[in-house]
Biopython code that builds the backbone (N, CA, C, O; Angstrom):
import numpy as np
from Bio.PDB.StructureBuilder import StructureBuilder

atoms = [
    (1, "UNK", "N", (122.508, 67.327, 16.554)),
    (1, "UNK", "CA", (123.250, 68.109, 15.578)),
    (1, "UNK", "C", (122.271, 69.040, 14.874)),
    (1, "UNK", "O", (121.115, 68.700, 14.624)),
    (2, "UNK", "N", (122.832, 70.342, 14.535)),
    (2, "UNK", "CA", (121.632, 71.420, 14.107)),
    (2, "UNK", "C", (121.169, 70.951, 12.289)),
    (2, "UNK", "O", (121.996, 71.486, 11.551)),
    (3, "UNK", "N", (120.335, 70.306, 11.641)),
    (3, "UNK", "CA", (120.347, 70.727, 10.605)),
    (3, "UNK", "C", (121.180, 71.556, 9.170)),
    (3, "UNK", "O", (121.438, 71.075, 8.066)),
    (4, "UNK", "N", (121.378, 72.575, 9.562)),
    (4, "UNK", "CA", (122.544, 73.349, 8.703)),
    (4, "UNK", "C", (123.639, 72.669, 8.693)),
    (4, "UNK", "O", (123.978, 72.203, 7.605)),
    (5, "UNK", "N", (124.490, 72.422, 9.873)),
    (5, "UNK", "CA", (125.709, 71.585, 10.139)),
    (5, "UNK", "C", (125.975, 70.169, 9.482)),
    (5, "UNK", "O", (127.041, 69.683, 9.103)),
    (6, "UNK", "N", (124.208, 69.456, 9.449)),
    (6, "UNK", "CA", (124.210, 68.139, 8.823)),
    (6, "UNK", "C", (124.376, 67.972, 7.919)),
    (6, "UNK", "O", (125.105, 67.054, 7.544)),
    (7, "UNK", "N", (123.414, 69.276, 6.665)),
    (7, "UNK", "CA", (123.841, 69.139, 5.369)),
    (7, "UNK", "C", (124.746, 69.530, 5.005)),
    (7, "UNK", "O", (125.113, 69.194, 3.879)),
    (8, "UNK", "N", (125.617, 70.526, 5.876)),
    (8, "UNK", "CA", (126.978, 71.091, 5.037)),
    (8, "UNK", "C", (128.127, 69.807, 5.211)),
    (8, "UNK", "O", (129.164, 69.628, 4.572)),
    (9, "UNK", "N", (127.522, 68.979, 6.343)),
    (9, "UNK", "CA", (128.767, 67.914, 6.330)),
    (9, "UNK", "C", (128.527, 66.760, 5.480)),
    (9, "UNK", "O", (129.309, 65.865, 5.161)),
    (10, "UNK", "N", (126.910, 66.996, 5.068)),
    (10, "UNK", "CA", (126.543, 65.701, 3.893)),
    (10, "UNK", "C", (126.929, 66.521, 2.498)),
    (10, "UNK", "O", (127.561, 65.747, 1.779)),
    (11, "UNK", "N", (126.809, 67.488, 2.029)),
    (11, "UNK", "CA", (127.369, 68.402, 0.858)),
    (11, "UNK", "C", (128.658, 68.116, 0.859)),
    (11, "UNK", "O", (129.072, 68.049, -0.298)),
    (12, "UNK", "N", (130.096, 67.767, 2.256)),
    (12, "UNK", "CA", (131.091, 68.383, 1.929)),
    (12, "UNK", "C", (131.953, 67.044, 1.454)),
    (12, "UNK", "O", (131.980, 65.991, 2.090)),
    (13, "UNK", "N", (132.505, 67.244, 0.467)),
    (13, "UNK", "CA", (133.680, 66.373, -0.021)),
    (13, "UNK", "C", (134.627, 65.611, 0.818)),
    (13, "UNK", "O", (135.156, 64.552, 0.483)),
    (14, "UNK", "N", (134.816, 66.299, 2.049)),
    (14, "UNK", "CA", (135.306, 65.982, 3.367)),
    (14, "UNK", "C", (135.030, 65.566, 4.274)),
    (14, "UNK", "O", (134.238, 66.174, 4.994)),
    (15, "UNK", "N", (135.673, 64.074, 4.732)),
    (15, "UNK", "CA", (134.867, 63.352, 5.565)),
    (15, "UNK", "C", (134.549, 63.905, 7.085)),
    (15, "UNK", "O", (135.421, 63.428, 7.810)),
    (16, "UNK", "N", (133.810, 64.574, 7.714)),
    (16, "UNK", "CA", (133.927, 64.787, 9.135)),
    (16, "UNK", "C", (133.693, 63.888, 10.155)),
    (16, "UNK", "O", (132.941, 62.950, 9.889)),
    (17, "UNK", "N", (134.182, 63.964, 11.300)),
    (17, "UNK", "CA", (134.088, 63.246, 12.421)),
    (17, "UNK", "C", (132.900, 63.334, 13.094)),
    (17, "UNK", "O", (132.843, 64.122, 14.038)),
    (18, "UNK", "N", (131.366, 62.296, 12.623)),
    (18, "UNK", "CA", (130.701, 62.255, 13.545)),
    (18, "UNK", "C", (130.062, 60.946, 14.031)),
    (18, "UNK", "O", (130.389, 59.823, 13.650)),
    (19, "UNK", "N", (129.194, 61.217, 14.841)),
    (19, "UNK", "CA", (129.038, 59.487, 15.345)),
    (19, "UNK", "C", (127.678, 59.600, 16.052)),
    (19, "UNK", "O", (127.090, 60.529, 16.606)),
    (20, "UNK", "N", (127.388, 58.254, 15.815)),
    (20, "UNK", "CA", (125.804, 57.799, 16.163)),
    (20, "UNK", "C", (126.093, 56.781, 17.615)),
    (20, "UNK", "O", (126.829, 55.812, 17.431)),
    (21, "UNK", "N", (125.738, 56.914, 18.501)),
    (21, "UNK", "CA", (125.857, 56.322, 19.698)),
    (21, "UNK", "C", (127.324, 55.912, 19.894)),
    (21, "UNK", "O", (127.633, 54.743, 20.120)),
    (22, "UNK", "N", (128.175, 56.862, 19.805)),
    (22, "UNK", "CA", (129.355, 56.272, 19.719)),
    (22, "UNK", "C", (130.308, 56.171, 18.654)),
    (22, "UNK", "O", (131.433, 56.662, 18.575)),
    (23, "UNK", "N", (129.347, 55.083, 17.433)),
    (23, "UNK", "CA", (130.027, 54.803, 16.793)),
    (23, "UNK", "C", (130.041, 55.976, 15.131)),
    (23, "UNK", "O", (129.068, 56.343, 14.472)),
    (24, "UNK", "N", (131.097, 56.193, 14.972)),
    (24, "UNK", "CA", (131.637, 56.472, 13.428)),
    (24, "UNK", "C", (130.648, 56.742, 12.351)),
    (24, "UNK", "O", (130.406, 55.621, 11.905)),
    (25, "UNK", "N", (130.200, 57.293, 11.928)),
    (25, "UNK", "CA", (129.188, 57.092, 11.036)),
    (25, "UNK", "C", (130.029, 58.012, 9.529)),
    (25, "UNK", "O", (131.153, 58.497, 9.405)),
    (26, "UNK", "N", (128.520, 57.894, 8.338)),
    (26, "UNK", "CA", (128.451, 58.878, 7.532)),
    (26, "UNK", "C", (127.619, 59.112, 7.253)),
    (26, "UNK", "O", (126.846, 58.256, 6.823)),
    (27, "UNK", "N", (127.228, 60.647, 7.350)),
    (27, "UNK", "CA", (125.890, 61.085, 6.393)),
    (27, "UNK", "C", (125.496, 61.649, 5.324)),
    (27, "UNK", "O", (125.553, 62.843, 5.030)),
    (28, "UNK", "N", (125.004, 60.595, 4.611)),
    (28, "UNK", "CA", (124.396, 59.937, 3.558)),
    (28, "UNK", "C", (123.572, 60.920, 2.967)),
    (28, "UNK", "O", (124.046, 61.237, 1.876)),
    (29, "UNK", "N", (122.165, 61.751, 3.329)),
    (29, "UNK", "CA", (121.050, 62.187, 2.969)),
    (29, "UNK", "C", (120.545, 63.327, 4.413)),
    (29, "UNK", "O", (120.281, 62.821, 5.503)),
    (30, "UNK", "N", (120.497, 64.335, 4.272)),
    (30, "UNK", "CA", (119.914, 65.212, 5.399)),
    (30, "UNK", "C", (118.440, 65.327, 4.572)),
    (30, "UNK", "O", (118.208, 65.605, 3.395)),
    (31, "UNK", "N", (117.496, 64.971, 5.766)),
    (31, "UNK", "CA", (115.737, 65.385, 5.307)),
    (31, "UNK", "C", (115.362, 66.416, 6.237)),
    (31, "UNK", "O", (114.887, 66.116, 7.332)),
    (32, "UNK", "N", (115.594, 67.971, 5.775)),
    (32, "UNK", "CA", (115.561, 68.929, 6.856)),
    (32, "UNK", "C", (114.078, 68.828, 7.441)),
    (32, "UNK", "O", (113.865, 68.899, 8.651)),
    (33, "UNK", "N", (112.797, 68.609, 6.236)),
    (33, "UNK", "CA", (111.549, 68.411, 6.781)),
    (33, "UNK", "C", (111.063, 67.328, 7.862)),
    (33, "UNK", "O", (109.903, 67.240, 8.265)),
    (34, "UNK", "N", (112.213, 66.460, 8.296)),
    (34, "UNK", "CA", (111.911, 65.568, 9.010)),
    (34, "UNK", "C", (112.753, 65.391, 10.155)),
    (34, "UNK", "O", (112.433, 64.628, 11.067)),
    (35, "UNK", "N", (113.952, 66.143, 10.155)),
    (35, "UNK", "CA", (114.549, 66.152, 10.568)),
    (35, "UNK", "C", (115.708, 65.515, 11.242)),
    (35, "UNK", "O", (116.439, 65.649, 12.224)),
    (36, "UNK", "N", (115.494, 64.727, 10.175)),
    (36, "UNK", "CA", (116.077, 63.407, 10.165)),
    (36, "UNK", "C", (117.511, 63.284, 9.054)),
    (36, "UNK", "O", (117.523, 63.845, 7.958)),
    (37, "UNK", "N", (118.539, 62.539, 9.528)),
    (37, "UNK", "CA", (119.359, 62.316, 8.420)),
    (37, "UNK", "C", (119.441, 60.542, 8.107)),
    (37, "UNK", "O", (118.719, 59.741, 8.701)),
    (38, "UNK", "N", (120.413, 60.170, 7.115)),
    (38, "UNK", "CA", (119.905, 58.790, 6.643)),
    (38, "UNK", "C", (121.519, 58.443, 6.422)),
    (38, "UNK", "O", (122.137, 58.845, 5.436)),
    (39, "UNK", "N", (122.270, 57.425, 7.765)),
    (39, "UNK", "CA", (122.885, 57.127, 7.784)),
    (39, "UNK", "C", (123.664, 55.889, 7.731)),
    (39, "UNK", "O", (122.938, 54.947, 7.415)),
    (40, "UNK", "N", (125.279, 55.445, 7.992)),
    (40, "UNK", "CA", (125.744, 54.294, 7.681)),
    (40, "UNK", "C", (127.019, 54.456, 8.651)),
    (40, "UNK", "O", (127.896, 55.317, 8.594)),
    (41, "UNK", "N", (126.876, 53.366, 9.578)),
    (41, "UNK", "CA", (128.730, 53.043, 10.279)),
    (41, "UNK", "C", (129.581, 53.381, 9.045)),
    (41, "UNK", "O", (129.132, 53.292, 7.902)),
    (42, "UNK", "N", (131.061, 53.844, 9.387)),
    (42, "UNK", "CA", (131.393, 53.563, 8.423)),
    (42, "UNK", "C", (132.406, 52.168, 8.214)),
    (42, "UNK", "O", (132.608, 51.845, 7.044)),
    (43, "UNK", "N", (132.938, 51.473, 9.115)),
    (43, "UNK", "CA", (132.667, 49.913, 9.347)),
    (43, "UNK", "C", (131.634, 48.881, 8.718)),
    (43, "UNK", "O", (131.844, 47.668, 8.680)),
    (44, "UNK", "N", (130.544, 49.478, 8.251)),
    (44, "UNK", "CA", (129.850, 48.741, 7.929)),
    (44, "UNK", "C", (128.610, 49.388, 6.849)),
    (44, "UNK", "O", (127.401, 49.300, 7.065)),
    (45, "UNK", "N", (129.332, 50.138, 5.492)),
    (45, "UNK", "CA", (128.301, 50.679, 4.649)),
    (45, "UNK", "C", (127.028, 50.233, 4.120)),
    (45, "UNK", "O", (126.276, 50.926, 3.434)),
    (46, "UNK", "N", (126.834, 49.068, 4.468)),
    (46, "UNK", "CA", (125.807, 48.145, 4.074)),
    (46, "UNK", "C", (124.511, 48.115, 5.006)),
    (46, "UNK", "O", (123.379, 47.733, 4.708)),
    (47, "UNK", "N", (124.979, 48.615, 6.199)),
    (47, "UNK", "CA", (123.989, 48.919, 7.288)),
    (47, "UNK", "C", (123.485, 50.602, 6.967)),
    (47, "UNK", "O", (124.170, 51.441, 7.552)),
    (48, "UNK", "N", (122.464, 51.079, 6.177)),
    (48, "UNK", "CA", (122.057, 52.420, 6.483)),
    (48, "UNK", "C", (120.822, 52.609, 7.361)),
    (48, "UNK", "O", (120.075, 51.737, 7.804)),
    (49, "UNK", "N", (120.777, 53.638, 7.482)),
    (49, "UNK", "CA", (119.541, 53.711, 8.919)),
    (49, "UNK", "C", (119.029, 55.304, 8.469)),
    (49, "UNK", "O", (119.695, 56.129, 7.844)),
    (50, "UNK", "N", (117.711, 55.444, 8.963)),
    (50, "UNK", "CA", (117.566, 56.768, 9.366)),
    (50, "UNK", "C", (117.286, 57.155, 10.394)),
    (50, "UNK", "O", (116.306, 56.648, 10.939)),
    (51, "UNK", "N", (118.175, 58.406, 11.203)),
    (51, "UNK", "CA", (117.810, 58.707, 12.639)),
    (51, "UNK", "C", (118.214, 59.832, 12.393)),
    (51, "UNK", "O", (119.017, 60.187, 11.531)),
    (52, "UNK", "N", (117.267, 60.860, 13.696)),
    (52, "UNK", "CA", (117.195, 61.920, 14.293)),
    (52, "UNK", "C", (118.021, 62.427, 14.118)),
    (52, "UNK", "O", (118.973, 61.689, 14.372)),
    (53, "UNK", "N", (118.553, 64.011, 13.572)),
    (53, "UNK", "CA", (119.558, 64.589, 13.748)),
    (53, "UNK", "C", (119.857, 64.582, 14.968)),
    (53, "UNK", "O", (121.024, 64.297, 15.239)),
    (54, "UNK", "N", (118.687, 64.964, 16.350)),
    (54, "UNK", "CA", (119.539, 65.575, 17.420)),
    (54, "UNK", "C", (120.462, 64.098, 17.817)),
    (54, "UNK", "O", (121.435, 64.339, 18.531)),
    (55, "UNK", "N", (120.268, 62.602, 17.438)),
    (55, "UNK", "CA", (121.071, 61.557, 17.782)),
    (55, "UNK", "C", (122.516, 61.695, 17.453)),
    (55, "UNK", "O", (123.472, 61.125, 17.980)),
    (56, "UNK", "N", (122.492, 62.601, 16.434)),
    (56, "UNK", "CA", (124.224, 62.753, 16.088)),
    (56, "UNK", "C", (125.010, 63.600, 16.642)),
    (56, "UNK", "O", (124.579, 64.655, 17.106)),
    (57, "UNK", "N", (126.586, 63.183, 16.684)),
    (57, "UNK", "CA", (127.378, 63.735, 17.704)),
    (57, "UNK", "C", (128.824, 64.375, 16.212)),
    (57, "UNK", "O", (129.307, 63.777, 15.250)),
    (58, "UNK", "N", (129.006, 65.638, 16.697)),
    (58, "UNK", "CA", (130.295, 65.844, 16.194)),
    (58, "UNK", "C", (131.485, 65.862, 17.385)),
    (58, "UNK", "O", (131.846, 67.027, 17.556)),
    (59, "UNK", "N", (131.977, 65.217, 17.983)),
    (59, "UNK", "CA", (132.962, 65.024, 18.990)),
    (59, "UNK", "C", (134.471, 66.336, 18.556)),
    (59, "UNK", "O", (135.342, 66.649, 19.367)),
    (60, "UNK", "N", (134.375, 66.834, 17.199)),
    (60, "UNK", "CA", (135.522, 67.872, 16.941)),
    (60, "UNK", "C", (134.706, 69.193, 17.678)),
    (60, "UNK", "O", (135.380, 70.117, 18.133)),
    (61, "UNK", "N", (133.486, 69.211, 17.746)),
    (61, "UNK", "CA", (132.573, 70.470, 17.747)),
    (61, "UNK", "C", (132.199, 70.597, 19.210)),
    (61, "UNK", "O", (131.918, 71.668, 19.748)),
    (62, "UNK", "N", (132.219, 69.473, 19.778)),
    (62, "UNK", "CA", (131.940, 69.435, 21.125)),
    (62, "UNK", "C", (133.134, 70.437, 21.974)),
    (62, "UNK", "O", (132.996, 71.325, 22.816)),
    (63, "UNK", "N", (134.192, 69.908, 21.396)),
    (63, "UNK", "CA", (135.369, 69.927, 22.131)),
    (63, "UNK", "C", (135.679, 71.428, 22.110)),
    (63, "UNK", "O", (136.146, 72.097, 23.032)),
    (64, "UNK", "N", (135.268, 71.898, 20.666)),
    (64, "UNK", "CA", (136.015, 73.337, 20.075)),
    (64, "UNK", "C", (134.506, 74.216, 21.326)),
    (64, "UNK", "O", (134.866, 75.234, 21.916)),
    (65, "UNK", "N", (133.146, 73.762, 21.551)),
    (65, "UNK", "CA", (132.238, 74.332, 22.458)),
    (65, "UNK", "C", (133.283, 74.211, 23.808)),
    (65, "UNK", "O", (133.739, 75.285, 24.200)),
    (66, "UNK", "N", (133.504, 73.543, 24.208)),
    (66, "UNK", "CA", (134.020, 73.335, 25.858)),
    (66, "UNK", "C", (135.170, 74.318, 25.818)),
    (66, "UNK", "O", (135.037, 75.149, 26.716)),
    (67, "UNK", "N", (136.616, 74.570, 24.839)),
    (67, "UNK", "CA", (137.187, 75.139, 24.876)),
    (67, "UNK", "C", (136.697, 76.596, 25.095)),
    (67, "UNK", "O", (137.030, 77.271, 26.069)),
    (68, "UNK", "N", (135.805, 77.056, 24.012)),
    (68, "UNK", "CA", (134.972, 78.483, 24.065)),
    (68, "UNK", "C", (134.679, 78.627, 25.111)),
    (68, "UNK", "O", (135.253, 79.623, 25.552)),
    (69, "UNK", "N", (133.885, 78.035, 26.031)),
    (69, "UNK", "CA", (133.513, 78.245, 27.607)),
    (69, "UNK", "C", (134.638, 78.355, 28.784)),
    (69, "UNK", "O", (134.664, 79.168, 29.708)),
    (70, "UNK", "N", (135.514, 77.359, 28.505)),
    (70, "UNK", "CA", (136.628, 77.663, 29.256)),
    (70, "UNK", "C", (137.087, 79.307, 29.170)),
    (70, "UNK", "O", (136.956, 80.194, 30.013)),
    (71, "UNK", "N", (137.737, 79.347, 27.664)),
    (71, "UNK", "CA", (137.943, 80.649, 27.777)),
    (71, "UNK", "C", (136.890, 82.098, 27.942)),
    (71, "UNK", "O", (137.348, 83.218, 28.169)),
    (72, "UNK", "N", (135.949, 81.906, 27.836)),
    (72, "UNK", "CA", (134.921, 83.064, 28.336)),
    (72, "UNK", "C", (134.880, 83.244, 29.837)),
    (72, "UNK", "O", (134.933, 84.320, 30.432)),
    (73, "UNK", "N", (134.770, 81.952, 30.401)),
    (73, "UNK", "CA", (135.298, 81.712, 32.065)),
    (73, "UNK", "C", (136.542, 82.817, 32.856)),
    (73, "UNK", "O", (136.467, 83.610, 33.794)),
    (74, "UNK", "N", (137.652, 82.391, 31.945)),
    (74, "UNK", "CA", (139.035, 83.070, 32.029)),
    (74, "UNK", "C", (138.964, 84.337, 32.002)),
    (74, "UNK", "O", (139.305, 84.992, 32.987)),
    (75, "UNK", "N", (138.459, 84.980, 30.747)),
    (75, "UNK", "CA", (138.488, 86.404, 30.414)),
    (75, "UNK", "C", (137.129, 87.130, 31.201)),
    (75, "UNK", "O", (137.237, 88.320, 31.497)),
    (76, "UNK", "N", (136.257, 86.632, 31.431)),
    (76, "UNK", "CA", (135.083, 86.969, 32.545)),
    (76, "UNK", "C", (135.757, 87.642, 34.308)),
    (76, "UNK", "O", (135.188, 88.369, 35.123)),
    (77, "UNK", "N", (137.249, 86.960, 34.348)),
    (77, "UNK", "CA", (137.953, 86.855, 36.066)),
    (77, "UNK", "C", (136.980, 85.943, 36.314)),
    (77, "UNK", "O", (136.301, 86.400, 37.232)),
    (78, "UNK", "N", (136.437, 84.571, 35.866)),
    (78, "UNK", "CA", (135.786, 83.283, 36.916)),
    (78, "UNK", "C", (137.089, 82.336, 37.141)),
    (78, "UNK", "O", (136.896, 81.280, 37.744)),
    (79, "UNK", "N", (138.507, 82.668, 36.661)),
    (79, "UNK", "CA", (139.237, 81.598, 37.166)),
    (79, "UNK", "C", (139.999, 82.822, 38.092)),
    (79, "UNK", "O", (140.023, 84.011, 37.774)),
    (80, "UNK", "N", (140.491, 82.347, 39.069)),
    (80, "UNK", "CA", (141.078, 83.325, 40.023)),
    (80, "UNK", "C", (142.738, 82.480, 39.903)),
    (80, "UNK", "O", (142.992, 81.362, 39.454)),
    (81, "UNK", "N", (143.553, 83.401, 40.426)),
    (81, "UNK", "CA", (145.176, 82.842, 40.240)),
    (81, "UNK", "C", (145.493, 82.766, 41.812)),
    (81, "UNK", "O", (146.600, 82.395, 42.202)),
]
sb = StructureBuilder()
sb.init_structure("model")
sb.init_model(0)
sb.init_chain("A")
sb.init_seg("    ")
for serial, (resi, resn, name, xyz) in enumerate(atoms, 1):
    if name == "N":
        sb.init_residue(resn, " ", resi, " ")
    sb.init_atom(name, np.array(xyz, "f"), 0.0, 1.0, " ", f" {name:<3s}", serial, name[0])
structure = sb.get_structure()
């Protein structure tokens, strides 16, 4: 996950959808100098951790990337009818 993205989703009032191997998380603390954020399942707030931004996943952001490519594909003529 890029940095910028981490802290605007640790700044935002609004919970976003991201996840640490899978599972659900929240982030807690972005350390841009380290690049690291400082997280918690959210199943289990009592467990916090700190790991790697690039370990985190936004699964809404993934999806909205794959769509973008699809359609650049389309409007390029790479899908043929």
């Amino acid at each position: 996950m890029d940095v910028n993205r981490a802290t605007e989703i640790a700044a935002s009032p609004i919970m976003a959808d991201v996840s640490y191997n899978g599972i659900p998380v929240y982030i807690q603390h972005v350390d841009e100098e380290k690049g690291t954020a400082r997280i918690y399942p959210l199943a289990e707030p009592d467990q916090e951790i700190e790991v790697p931004l690039r370990s985190l996943a936004e699964p809404s952001a993934m999806m909205a990337m794959e769509v973008d490519q699809v359609a650049c594909r389309v409007s390029d003529g790479g899908m043929e009818e």
